[in-house]
N, C-alpha and C positions, 0 to 999 in steps of 0.2 A: 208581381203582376206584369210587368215590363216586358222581365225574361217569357214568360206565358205568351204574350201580345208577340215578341220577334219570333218564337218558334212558330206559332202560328201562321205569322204574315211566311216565314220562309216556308213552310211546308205549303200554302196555297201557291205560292209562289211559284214552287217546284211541280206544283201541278198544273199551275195556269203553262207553266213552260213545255210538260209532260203531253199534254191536251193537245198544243199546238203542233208538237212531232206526231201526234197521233194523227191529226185532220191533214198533215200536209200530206198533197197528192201524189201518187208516182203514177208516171205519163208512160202509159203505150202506144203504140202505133196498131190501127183498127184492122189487123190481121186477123182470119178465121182459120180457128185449130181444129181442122176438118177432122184430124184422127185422136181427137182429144173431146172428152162429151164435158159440157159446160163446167159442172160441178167441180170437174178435176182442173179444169183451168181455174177457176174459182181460189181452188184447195192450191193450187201451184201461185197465185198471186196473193194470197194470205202468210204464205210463206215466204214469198219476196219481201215482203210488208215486213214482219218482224227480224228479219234481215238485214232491210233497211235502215230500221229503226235502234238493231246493234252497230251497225257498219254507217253511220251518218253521211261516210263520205258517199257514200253509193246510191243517195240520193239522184246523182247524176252517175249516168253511167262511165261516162267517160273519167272523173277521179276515184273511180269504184278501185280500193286496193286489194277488198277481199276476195281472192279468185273463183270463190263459192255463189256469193252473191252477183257478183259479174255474171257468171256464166246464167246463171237462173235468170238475170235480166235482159240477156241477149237471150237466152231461149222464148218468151216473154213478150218479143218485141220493145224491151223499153225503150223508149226515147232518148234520143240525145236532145243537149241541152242547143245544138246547133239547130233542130228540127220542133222547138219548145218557141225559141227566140229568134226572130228574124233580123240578119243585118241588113242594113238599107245602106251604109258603105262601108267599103273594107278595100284595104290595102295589104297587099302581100309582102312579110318582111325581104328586107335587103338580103341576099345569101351570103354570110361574111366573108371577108377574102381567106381569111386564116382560115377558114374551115375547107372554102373550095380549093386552099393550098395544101393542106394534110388531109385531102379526099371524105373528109368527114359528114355523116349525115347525122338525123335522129329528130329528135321533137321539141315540144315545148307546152306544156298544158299549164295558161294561166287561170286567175278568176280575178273575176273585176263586178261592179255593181254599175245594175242600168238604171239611169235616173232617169224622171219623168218627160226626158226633152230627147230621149233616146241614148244621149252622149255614153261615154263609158267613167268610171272613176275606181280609184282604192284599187289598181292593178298590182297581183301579187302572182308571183310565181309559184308554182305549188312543183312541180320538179323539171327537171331537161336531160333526156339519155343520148347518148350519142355513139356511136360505132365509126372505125376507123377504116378506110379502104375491105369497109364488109365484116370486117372482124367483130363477131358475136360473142359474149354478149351486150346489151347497152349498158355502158357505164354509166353513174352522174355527172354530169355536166353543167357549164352555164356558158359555153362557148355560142348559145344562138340566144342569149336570154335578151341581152340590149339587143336586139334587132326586134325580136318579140313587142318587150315593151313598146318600142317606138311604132309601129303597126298595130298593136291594140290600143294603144290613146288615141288614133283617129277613126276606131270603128265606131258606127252608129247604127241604132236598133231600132227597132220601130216596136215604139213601147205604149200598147194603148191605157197604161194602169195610170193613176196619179201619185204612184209610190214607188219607192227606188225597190227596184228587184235585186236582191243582193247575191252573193258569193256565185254568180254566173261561170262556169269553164268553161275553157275553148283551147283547140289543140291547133296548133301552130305545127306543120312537118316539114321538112328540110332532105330532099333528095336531089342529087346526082345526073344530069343523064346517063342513060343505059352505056355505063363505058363499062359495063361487067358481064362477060362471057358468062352464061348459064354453064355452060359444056368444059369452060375451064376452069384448071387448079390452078390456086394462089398462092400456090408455095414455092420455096425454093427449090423444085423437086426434079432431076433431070429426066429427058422424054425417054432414055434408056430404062432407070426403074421404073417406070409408069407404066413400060410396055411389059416389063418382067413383070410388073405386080399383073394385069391381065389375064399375062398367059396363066399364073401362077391359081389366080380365080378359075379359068375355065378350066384346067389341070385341075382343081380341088386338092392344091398341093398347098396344106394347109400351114406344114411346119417349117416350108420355105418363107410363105406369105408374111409367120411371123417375125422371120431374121430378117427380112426384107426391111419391115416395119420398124424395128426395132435398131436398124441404119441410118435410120434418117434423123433428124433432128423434132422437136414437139411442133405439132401440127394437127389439124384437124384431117387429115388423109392418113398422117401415122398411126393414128386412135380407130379410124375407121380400118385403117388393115389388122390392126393388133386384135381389136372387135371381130370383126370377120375371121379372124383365126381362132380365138380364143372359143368362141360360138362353138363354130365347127369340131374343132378339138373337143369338145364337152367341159370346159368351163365356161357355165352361164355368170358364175359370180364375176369373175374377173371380164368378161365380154361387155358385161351391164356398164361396168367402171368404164371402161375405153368407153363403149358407146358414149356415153354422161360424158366424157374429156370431146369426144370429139363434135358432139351437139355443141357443147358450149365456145369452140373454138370456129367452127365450119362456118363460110360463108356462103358457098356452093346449097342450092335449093334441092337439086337433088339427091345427094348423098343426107341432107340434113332429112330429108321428108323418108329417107329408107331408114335411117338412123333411129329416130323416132318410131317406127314402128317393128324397128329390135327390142328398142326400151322398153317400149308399153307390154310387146309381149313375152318379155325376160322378167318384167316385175312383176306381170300377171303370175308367171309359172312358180315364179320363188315368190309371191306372194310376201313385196318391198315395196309396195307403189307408193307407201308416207315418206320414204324415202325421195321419189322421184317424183312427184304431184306437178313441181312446176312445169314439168314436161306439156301439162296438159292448160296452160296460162293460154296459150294459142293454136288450136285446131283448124286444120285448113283442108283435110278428108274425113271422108263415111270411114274408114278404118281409124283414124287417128279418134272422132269422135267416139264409136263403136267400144274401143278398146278403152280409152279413161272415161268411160262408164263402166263397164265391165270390172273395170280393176278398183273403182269409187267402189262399187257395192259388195268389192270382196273385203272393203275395208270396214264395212256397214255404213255409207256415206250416201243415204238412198237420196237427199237432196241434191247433189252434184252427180248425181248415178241418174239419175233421171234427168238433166238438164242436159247431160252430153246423149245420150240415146235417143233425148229430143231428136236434136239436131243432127243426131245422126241418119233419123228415120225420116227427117225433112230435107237433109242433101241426097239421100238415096234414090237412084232412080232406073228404074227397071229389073231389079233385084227381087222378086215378091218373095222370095224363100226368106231373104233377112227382113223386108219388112214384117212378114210374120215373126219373127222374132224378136224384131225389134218391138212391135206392141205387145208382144205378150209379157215381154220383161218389161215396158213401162206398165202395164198394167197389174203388175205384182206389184209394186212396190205403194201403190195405193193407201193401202192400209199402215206402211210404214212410217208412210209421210205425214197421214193424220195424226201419228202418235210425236211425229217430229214437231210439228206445229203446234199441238199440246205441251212438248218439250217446252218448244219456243216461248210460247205465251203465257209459263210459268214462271221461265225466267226473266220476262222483259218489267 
């Protein structure tokens, strides 16, 4: 009778717990999806929902790890948990000297619980990346973490509930002044090859470009010349790899943002983008959006296919040819998504 009596109590138990994940709220921001008719935005936050509710951390967007459900909540509008919780003080951490001495930036995303008097308590680190004089990508780190903590023990909230509001994020970031040339290379690279590699582009002198390349030492400019040769020459396999070597090495914003859209459209054509997905962790153009949609839905991923085409159809401006196009692909995938959400809510 006993055993009967604890299986019981654990099975209510797990449903009184089950119930509770189900009613907690996920917060948007009161944005209208003018080119989106109700239902679908409905069907698109139903979907976030059971999501959600696989990916707990993504309750808050900001510890969101899963890059599926991330993107779906920034297309979404979700809330941050900075725009949920108001601080009423805050202090900005100290910049540590050892990091402003090895040129080091990156982040810090704690979580801590707000009690009834605003204060903060139970502060925990949940991760800290850091890059070195620009060198991508972020590693982990804890080089800014005691500076963190000492700055979020003195934040305070303004907390109108009578109960401690628990597991709260908050991103702490750590940047540099602008002592970094957009226009310049960070390599050891002399201005004589820089100028031959030039000439060697506008020539389209492709099988120079790659002895050129293959001179210098490992770099994110060597990967972009070898890339650019390899392309040209008619090996996309091996162009794909360089490009992938030299995203991940490249500090430079714009060979990074050209770089990236060799990628997207090398893994569209060979049809490898499971291979390359994180390419698309951060999107910063209508082409970069455009393309890891396009390449999501060659993979059948109509949920992450339709969050980037969102947002691609919402940075576009003055294009009507691609906004037609862009709504007519979100608007296929309608019926896909119904069946994904059925997927979902079978499985939760």
């Amino acid at each position: 009778m006993s055993k009967i009596f604890t299986y019981l109590f654990i099975f209510l138990f797990l449903g009184y717990v089950s119930a509770n994940e189900e009613s907690k709220n996920i917060n948007y921001e009161n944005y209208e999806f003018i080119y989106l008719d109700n239902d679908y935005v409905q069907l698109l936050k139903d979907i976030h929902h059971q999501l959600v509710l696989k990916n707990k951390d993504c309750f808050y967007i900001e510890t969101c790890g899963d890059i599926r459900t991330r993107k779906v909540g920034e297309m979404l509008h979700q809330k941050q948990a900075s725009s949920i919780y108001f601080s009423i003080y805050k202090e900005n951490p100290k910049y540590p000297y050892r990091a402003i001495e090895s040129h080091a930036e990156g982040y810090v995303i704690i979580k801590f619980d707000i009690a009834p008097d605003g204060t903060t308590n139970n502060h925990t680190v949940i991760k800290g990346k850091c890059i070195e004089k620009r060198q991508y990508p972020y590693k982990d780190c804890t080089l800014f973490n005691s500076a963190v903590l000492k700055a979020a023990k003195k934040l305070k909230y303004a907390n109108s509930s009578a109960t401690i509001i628990k597991d709260v994020p908050h991103k702490f970031s750590f940047a540099l002044d602008s002592e970094y040339d957009s226009g310049k290379v960070y390599v050891n690279i002399s201005s004589r090859k820089l100028d031959r590699s030039k000439t060697f582009i506008n020539n389209k002198d492709w099988q120079s470009l790659q002895k050129l390349g293959e001179s210098i030492s490992d770099s994110y400019v060597k990967f972009y010349w070898l890339g650019l040769a390899a392309e040209n020459l008619n090996k996309p396999e091996l162009a794909l790899k360089h490009f992938d070597s030299a995203l991940k090495l490249g500090p430079d914003p714009v060979i990074s943002t050209d770089v990236k859209r060799r990628i997207l459209t090398l893994a569209y054509n060979l049809n490898v983008f499971s291979s390359y997905a994180e390419v698309c962790e951060i999107t910063t153009t209508v082409y970069e959006d455009y393309m890891c949609g396009m390449n999501s839905l060659q993979i059948g991923d109509s949920i992450s296919g339709t969050a980037f085409l969102v947002n691609a159809y919402r940075e576009n401006s003055g294009n009507t040819r691609l906004d037609k196009i862009l709504t007519d692909l979100i608007d296929s995938q309608r019926n896909w998504l119904k069946q994904d959400l059925a997927s979902l809510q079978s499985s939760s």
